[in-house]
C-alpha positions as CSV (number, residue, x, y, z in Angstrom):
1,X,7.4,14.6,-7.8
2,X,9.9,13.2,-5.3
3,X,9.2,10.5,-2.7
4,X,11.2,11.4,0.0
5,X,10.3,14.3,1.5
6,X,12.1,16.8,4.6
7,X,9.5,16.5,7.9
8,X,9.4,20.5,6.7
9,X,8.0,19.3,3.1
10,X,5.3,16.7,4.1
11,X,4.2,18.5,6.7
12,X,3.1,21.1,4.4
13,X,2.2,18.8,1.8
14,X,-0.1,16.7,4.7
15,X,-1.3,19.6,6.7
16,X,-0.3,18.2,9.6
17,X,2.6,19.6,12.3
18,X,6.3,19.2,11.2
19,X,6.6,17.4,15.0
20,X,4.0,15.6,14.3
21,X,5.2,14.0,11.5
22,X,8.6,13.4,13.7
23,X,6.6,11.9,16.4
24,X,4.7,9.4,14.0
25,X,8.3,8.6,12.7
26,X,9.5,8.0,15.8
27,X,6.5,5.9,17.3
28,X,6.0,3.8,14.3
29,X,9.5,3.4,13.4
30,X,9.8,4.9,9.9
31,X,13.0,5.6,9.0
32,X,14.4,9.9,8.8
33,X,17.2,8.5,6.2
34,X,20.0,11.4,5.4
35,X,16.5,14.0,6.8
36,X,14.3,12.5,4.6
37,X,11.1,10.4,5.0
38,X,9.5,8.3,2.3
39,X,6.2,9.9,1.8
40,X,4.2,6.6,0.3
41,X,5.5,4.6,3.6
42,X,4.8,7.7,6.2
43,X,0.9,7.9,4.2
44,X,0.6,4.4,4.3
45,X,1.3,4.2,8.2
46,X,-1.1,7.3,9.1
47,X,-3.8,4.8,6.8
48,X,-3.4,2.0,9.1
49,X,-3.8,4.1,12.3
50,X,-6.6,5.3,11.0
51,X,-4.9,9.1,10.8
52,X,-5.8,10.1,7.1
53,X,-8.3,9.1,4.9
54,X,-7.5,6.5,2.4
55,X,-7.9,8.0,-1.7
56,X,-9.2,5.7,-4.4
């Protein structure tokens, strides 16, 4: 399964908003490399905002 992910991909693979996940990117500075975003860093940051529920 790939890591980095088009805001189309994890926004479907999240449920959340595809300009959501832009707006979260652009907020908490995670980098859109070549239109990708690494999906363990983007998780990771919604975690510590308190955004998604952290799995065990």
């Amino acid at each position: 399964m790939p890591n980095h992910l088009t805001p189309e991909e994890l926004s479907k693979e999240l449920g959340i908003d595809r300009q959501e996940v832009i707006k979260v990117c652009v907020e908490e500075s995670i980098p859109i490399y070549q239109g990708k975003i690494d999906k363990t860093l983007f998780q990771a940051q919604l975690q510590a905002l308190g955004a998604m529920p952290q799995h065990h």
